[in-house]
CHARMM-style PDB file with segment names, atoms N, HN, CA, C and O in Angstrom:
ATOM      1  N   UNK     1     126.377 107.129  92.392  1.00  0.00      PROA
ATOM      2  CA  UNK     1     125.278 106.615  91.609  1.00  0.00      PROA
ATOM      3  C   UNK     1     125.140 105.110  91.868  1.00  0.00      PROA
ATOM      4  O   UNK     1     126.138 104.397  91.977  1.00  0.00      PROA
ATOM      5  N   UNK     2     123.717 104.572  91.979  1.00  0.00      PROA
ATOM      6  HN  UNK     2     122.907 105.151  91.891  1.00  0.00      PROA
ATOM      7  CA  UNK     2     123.241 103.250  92.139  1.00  0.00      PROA
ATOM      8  C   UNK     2     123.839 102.584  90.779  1.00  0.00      PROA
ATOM      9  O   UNK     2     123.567 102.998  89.652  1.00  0.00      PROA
ATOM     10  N   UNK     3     124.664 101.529  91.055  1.00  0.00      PROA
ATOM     11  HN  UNK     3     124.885 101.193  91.970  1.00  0.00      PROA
ATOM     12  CA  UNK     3     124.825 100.422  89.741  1.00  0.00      PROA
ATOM     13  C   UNK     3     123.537  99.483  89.564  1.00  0.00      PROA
ATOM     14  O   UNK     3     123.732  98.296  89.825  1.00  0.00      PROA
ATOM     15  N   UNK     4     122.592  99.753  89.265  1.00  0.00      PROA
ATOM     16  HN  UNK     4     122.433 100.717  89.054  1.00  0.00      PROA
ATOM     17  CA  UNK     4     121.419  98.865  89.089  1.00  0.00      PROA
ATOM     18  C   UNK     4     122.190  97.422  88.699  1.00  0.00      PROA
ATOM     19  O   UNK     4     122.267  96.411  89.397  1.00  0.00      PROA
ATOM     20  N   UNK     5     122.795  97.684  87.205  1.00  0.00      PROA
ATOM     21  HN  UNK     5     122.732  98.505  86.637  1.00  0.00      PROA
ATOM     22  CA  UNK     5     123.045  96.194  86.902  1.00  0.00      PROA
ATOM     23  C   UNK     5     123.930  95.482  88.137  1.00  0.00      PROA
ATOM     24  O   UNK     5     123.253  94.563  88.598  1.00  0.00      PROA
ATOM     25  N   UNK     6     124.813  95.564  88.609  1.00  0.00      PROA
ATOM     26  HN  UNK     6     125.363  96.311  88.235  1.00  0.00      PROA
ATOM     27  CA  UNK     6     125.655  94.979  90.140  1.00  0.00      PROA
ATOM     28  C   UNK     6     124.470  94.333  90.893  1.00  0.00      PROA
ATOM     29  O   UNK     6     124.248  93.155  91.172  1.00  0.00      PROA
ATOM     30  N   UNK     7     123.501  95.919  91.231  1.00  0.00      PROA
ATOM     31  HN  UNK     7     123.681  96.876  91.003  1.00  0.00      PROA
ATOM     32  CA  UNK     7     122.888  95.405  92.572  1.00  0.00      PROA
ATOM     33  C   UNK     7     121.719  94.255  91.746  1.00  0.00      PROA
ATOM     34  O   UNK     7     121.487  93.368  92.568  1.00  0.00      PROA
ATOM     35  N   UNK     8     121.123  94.052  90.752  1.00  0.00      PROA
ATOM     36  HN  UNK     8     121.311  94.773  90.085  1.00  0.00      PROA
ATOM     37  CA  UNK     8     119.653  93.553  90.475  1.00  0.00      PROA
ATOM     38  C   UNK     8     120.276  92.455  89.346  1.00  0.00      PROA
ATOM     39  O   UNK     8     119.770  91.361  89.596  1.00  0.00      PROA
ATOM     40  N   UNK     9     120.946  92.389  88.506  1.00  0.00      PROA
ATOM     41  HN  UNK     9     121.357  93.278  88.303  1.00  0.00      PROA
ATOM     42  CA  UNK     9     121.669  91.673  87.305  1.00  0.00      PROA
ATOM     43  C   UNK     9     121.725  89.948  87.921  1.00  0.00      PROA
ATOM     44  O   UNK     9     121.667  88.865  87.338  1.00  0.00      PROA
ATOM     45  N   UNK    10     121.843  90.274  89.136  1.00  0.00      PROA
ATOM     46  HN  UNK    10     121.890  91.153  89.610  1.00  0.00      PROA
ATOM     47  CA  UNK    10     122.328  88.658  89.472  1.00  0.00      PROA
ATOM     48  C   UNK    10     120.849  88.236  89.261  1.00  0.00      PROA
ATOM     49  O   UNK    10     120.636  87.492  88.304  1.00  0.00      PROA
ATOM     50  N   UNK    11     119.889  88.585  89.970  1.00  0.00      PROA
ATOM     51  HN  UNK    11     120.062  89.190  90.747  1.00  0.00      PROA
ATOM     52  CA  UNK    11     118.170  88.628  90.171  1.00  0.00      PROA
ATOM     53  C   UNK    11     117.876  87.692  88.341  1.00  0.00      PROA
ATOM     54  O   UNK    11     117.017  86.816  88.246  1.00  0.00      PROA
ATOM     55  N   UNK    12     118.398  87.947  87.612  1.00  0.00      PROA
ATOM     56  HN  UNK    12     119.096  88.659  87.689  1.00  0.00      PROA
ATOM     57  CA  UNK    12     117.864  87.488  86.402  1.00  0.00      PROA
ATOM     58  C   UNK    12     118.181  86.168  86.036  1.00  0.00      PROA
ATOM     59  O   UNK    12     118.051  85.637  84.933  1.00  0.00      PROA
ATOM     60  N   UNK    13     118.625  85.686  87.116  1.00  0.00      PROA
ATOM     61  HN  UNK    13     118.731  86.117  88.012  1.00  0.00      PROA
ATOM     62  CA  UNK    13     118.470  83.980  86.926  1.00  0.00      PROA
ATOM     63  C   UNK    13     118.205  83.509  88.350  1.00  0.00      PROA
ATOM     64  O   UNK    13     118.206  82.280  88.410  1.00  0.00      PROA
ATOM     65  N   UNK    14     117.976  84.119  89.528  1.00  0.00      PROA
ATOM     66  HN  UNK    14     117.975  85.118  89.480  1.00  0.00      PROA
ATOM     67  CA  UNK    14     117.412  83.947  90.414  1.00  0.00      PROA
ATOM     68  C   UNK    14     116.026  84.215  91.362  1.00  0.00      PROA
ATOM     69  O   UNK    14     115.095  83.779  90.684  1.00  0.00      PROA
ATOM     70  N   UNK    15     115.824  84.417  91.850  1.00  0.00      PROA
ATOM     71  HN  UNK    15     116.580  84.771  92.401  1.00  0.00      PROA
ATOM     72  CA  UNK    15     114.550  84.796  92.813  1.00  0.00      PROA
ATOM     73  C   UNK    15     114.602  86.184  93.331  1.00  0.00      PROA
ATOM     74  O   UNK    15     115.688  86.287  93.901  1.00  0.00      PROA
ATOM     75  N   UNK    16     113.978  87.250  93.405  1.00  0.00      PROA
ATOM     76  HN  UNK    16     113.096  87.166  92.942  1.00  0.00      PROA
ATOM     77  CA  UNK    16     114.289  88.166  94.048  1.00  0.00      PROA
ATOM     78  C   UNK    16     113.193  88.132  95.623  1.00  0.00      PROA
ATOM     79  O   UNK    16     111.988  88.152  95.371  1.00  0.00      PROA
ATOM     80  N   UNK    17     113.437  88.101  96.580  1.00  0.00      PROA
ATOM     81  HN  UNK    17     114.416  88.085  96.785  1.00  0.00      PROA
ATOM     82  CA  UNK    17     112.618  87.919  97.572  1.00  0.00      PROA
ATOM     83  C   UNK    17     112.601  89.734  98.141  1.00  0.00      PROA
ATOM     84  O   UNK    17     113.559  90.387  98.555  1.00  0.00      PROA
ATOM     85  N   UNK    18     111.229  90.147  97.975  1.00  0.00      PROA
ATOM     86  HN  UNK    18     110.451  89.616  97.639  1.00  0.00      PROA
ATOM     87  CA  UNK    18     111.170  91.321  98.996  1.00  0.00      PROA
ATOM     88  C   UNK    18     109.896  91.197  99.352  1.00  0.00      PROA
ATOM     89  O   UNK    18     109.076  90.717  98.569  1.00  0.00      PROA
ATOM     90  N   UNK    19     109.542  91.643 100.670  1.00  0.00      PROA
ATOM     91  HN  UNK    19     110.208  92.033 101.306  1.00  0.00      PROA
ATOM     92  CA  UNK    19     108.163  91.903 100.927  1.00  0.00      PROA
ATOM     93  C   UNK    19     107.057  90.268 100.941  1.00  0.00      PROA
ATOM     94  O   UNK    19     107.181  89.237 101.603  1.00  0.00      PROA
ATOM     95  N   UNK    20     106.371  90.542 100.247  1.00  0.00      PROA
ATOM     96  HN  UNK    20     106.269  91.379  99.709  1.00  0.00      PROA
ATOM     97  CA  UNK    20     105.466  89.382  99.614  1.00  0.00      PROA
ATOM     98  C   UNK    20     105.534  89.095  98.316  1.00  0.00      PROA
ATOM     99  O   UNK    20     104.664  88.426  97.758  1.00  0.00      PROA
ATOM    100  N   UNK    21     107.102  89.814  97.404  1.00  0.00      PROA
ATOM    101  HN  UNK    21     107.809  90.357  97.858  1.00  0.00      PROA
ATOM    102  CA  UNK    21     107.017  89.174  96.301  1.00  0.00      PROA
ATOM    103  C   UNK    21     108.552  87.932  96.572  1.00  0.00      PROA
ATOM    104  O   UNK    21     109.463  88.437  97.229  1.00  0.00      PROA
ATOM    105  N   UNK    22     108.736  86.767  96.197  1.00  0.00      PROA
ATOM    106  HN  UNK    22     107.996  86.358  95.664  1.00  0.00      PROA
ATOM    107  CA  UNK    22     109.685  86.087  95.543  1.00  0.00      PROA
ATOM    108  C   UNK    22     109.231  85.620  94.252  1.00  0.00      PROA
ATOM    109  O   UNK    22     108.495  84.663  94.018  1.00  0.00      PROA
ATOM    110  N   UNK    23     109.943  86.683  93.196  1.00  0.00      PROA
ATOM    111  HN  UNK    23     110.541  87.462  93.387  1.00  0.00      PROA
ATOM    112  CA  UNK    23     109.521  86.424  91.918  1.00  0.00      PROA
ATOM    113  C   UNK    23     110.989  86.582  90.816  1.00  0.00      PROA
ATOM    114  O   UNK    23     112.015  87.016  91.340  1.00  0.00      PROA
ATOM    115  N   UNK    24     111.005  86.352  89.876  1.00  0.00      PROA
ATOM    116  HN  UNK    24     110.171  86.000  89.450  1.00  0.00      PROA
ATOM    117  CA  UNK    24     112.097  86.420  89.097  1.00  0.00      PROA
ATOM    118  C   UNK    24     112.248  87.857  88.413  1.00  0.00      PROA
ATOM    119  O   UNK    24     111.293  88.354  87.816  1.00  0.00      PROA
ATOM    120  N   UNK    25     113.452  88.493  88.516  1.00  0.00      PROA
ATOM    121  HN  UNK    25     114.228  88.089  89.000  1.00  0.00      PROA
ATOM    122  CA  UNK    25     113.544  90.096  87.840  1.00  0.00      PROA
ATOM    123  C   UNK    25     113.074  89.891  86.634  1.00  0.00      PROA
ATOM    124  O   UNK    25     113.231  88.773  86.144  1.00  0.00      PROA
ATOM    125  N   UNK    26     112.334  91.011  85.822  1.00  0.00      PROA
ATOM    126  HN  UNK    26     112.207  91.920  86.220  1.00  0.00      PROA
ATOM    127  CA  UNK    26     112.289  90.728  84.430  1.00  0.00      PROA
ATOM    128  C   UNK    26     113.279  92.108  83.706  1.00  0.00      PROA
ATOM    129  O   UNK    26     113.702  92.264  82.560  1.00  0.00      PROA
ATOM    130  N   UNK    27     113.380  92.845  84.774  1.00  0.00      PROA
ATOM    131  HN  UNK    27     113.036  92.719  85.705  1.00  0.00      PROA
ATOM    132  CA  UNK    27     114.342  94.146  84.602  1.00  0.00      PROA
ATOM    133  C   UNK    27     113.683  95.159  85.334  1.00  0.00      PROA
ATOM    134  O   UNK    27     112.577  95.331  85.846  1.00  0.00      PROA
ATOM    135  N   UNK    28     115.275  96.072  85.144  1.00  0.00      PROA
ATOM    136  HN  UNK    28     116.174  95.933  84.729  1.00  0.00      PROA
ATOM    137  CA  UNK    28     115.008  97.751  86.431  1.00  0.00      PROA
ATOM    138  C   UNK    28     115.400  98.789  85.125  1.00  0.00      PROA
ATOM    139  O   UNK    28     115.717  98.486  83.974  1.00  0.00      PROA
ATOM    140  N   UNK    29     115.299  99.718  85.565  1.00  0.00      PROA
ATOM    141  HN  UNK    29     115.042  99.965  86.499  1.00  0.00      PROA
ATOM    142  CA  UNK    29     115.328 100.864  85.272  1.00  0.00      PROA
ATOM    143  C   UNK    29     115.295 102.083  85.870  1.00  0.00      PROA
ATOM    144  O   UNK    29     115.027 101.713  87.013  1.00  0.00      PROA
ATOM    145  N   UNK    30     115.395 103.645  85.954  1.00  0.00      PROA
ATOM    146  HN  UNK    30     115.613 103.945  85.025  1.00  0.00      PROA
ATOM    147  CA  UNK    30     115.564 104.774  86.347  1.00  0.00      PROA
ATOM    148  C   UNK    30     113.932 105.535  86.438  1.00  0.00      PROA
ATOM    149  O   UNK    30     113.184 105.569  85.461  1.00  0.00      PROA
ATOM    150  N   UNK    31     113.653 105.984  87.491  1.00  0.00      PROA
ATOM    151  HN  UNK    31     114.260 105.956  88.285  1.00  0.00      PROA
ATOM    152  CA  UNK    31     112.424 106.845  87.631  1.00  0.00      PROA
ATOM    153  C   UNK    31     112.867 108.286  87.481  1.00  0.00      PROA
ATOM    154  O   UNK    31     113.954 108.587  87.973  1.00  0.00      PROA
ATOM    155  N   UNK    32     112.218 109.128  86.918  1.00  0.00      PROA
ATOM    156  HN  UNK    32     111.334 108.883  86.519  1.00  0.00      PROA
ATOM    157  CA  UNK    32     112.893 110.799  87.211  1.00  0.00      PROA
ATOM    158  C   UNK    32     111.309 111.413  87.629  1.00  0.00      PROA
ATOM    159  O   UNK    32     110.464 110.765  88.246  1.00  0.00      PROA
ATOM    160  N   UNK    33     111.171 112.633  87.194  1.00  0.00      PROA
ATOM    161  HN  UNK    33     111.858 113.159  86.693  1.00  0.00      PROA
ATOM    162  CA  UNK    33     110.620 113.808  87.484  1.00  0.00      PROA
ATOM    163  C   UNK    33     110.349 114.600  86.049  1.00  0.00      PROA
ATOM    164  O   UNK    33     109.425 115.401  85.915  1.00  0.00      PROA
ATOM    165  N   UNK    34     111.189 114.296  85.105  1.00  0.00      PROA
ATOM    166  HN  UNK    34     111.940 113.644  85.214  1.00  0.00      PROA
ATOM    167  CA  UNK    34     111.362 115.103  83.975  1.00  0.00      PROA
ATOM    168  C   UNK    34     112.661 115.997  83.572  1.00  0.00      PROA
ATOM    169  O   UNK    34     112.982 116.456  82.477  1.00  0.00      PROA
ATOM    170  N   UNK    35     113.413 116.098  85.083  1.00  0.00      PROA
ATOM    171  HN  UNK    35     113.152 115.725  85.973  1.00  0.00      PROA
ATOM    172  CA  UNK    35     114.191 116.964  85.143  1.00  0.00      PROA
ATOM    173  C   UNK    35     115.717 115.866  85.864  1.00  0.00      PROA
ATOM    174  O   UNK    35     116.825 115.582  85.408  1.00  0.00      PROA
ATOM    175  N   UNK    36     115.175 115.616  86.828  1.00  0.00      PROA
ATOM    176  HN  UNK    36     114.275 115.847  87.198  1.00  0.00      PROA
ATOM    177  CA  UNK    36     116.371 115.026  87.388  1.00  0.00      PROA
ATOM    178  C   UNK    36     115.695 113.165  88.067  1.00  0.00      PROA
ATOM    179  O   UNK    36     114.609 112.725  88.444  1.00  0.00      PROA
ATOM    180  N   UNK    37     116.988 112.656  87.907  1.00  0.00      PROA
ATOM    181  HN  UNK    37     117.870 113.014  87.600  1.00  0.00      PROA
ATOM    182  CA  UNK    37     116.434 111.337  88.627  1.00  0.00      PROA
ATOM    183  C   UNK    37     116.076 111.322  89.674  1.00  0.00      PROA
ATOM    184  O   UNK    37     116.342 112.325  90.337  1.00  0.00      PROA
ATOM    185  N   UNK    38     115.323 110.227  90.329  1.00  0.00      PROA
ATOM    186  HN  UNK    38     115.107 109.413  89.791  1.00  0.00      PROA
ATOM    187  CA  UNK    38     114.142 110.956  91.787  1.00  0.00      PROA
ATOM    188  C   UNK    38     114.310 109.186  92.390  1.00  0.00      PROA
ATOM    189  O   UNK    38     113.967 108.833  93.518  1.00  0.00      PROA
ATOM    190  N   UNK    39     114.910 108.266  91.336  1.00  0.00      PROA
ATOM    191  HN  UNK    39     115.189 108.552  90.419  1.00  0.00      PROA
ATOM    192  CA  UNK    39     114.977 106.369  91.896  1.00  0.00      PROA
ATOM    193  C   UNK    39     114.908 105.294  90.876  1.00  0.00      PROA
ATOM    194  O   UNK    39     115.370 105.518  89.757  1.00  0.00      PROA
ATOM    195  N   UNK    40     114.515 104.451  91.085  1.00  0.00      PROA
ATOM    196  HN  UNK    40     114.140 104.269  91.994  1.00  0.00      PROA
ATOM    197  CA  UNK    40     114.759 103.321  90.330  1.00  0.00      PROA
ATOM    198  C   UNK    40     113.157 102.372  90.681  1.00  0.00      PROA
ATOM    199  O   UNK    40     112.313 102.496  91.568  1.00  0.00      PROA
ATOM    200  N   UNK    41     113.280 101.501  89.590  1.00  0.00      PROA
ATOM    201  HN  UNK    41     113.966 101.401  88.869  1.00  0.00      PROA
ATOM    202  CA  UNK    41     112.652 100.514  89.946  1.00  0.00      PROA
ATOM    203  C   UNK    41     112.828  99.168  89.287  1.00  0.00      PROA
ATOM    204  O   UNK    41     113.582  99.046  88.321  1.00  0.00      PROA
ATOM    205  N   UNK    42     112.135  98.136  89.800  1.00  0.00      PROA
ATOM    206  HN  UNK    42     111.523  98.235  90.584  1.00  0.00      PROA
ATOM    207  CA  UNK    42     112.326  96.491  89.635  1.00  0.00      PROA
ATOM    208  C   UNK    42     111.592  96.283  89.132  1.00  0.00      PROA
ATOM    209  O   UNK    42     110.541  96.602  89.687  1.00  0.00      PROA
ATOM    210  N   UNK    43     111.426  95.554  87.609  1.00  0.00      PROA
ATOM    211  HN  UNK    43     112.280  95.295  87.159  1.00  0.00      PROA
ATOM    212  CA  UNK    43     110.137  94.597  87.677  1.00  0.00      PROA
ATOM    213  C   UNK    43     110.107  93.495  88.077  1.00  0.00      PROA
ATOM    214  O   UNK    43     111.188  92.919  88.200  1.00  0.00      PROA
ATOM    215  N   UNK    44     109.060  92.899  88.374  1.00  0.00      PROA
ATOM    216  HN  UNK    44     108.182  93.367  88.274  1.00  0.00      PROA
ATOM    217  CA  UNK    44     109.609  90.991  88.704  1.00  0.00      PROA
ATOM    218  C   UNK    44     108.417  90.476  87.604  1.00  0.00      PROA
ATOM    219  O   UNK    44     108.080  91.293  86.746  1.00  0.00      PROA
ATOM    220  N   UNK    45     107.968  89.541  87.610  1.00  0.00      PROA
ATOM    221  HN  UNK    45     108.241  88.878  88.306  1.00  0.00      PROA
ATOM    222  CA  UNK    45     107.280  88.812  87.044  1.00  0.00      PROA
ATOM    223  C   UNK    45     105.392  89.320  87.215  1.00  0.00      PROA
ATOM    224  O   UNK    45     104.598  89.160  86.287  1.00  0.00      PROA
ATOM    225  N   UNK    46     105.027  89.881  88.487  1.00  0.00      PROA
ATOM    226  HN  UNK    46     105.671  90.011  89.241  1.00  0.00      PROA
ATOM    227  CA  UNK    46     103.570  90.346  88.592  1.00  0.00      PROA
ATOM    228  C   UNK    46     103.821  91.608  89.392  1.00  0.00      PROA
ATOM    229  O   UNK    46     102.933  92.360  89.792  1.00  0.00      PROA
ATOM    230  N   UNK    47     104.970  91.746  89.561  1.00  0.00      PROA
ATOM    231  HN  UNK    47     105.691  91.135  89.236  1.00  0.00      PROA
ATOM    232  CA  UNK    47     104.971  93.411  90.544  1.00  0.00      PROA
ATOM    233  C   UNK    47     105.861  94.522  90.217  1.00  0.00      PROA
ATOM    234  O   UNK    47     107.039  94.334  89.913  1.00  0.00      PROA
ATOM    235  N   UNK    48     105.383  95.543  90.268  1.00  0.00      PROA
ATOM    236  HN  UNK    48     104.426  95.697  90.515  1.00  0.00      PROA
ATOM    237  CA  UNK    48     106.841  97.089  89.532  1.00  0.00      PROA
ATOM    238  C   UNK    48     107.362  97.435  91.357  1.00  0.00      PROA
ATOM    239  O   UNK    48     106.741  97.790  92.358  1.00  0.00      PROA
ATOM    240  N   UNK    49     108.515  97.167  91.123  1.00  0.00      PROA
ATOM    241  HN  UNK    49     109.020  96.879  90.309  1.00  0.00      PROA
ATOM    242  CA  UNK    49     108.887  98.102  92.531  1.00  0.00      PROA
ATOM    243  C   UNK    49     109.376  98.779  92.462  1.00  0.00      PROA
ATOM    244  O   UNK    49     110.202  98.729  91.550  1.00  0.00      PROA
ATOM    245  N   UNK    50     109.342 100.340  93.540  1.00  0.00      PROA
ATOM    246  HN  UNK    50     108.672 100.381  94.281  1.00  0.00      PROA
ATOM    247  CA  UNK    50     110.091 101.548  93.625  1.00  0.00      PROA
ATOM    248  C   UNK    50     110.909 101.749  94.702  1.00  0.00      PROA
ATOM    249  O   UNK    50     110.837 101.381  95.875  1.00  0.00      PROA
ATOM    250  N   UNK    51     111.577 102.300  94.184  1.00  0.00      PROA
ATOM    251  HN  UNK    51     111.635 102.599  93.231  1.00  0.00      PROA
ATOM    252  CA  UNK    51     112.819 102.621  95.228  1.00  0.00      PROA
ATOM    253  C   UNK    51     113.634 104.146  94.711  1.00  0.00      PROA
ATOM    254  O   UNK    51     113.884 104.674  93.627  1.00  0.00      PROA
ATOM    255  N   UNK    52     113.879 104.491  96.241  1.00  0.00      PROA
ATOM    256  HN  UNK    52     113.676 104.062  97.121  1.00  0.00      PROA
ATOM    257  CA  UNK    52     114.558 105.682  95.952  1.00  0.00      PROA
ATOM    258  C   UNK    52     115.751 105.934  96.302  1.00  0.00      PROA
ATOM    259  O   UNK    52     116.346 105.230  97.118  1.00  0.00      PROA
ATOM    260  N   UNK    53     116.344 107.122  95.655  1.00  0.00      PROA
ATOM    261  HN  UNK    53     115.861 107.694  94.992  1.00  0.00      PROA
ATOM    262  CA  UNK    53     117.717 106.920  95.569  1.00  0.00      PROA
ATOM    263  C   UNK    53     118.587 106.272  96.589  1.00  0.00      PROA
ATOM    264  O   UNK    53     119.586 105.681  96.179  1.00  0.00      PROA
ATOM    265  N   UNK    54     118.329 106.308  97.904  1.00  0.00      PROA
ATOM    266  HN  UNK    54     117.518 106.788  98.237  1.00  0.00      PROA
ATOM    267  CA  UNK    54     118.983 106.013  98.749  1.00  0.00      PROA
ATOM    268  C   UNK    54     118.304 104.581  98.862  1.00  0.00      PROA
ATOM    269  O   UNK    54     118.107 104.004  99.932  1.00  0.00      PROA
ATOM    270  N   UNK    55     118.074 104.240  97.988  1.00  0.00      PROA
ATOM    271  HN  UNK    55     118.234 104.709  97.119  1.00  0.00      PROA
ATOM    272  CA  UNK    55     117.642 102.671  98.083  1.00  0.00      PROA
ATOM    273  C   UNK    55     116.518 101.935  98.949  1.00  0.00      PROA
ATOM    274  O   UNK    55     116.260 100.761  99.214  1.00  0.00      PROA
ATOM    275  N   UNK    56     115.908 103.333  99.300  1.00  0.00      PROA
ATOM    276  HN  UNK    56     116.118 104.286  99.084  1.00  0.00      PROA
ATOM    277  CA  UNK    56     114.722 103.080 100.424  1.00  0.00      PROA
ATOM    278  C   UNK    56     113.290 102.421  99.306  1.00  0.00      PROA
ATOM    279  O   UNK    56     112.808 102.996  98.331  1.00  0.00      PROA
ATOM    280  N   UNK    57     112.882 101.008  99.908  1.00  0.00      PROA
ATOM    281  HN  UNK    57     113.274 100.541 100.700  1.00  0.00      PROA
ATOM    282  CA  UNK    57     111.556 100.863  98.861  1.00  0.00      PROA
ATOM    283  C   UNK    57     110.446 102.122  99.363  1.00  0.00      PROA
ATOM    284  O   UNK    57     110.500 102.725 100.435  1.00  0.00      PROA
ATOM    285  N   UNK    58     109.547 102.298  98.380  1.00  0.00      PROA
ATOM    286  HN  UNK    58     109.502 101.808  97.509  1.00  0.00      PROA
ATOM    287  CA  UNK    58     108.640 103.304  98.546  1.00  0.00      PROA
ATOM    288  C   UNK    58     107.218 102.606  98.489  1.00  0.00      PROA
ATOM    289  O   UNK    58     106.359 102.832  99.341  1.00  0.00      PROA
ATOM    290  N   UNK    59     107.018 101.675  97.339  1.00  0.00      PROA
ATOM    291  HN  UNK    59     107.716 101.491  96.647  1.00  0.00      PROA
ATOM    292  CA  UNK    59     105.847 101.469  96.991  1.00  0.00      PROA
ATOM    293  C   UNK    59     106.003 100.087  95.988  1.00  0.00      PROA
ATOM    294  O   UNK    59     106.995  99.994  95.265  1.00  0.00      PROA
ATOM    295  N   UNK    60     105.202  99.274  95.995  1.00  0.00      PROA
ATOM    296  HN  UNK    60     104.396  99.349  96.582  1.00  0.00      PROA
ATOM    297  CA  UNK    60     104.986  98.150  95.018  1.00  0.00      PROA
ATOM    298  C   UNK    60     103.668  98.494  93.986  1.00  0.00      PROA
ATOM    299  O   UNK    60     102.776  99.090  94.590  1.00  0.00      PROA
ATOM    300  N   UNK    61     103.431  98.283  92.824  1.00  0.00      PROA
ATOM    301  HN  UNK    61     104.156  97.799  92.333  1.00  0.00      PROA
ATOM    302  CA  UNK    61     102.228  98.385  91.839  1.00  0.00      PROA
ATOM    303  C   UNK    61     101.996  96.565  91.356  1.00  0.00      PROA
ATOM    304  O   UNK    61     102.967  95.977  90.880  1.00  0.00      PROA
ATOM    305  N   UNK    62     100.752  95.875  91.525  1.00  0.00      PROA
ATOM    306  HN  UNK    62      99.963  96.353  91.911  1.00  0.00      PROA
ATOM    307  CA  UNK    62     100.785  94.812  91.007  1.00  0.00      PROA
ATOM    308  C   UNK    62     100.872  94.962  89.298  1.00  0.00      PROA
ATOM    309  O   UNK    62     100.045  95.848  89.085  1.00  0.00      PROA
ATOM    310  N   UNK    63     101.339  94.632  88.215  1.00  0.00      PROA
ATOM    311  HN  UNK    63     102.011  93.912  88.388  1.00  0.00      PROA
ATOM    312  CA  UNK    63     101.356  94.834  87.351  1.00  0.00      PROA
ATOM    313  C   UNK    63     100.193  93.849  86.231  1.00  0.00      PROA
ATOM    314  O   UNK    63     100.257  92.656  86.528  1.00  0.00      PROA
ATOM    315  N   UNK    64      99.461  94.060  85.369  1.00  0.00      PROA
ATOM    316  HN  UNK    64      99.409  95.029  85.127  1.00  0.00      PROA
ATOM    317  CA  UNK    64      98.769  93.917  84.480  1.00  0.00      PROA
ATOM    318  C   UNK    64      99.166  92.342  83.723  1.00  0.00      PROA
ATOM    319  O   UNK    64     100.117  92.080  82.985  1.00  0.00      PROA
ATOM    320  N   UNK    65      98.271  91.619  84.120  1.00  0.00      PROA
ATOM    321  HN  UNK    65      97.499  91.832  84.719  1.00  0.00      PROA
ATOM    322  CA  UNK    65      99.092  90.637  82.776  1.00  0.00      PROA
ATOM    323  C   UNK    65      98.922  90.552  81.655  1.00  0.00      PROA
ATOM    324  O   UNK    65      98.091  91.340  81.205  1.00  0.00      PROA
ATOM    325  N   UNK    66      99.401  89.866  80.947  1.00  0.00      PROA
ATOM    326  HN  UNK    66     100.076  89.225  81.312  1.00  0.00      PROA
ATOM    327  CA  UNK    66      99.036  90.117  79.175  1.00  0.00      PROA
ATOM    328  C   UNK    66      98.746  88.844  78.943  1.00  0.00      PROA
ATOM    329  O   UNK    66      99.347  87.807  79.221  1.00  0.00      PROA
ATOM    330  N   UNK    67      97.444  89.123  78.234  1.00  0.00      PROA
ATOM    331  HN  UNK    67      96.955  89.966  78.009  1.00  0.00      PROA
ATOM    332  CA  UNK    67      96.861  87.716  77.503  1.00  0.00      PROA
ATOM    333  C   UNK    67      97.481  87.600  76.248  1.00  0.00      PROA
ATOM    334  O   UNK    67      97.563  88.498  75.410  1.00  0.00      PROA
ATOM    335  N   UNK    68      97.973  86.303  76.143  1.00  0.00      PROA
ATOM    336  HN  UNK    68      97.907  85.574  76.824  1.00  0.00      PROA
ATOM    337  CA  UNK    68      98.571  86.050  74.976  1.00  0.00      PROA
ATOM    338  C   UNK    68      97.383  85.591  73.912  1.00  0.00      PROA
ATOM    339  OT1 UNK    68      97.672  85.298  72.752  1.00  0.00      PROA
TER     340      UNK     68
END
């Protein structure tokens, strides 16, 4: 099993650089199916990233901002 906190935990006072994001983690979490886990993902600051179990990225979503 992926240790999210190990691999991403440091990310929360640093930069996470992938792709075209270098942004700060805001937190990860577990993706499933309903049934069984299927990956994980990152948030950073404007992007959700996915990744699957074998740690392969799949896909980025820009994420929504919130008007305060």
């Amino acid at each position: 099993m992926i240790n999210l906190h190990q691999r991403y935990g440091h990310y929360l006072t640093k930069n996470l650089k992938h792709d075209r994001v270098n942004e700060r983690v805001i937190g990860y979490g577990w993706t499933d199916d309903g049934k069984d886990l299927t990956g994980y993902y990152v948030l950073t600051e404007n992007f959700k990233l996915f990744y699957n179990l074998k740690e392969e990225f799949i896909c980025s979503e820009q994420r929504e901002s919130v008007a305060a």
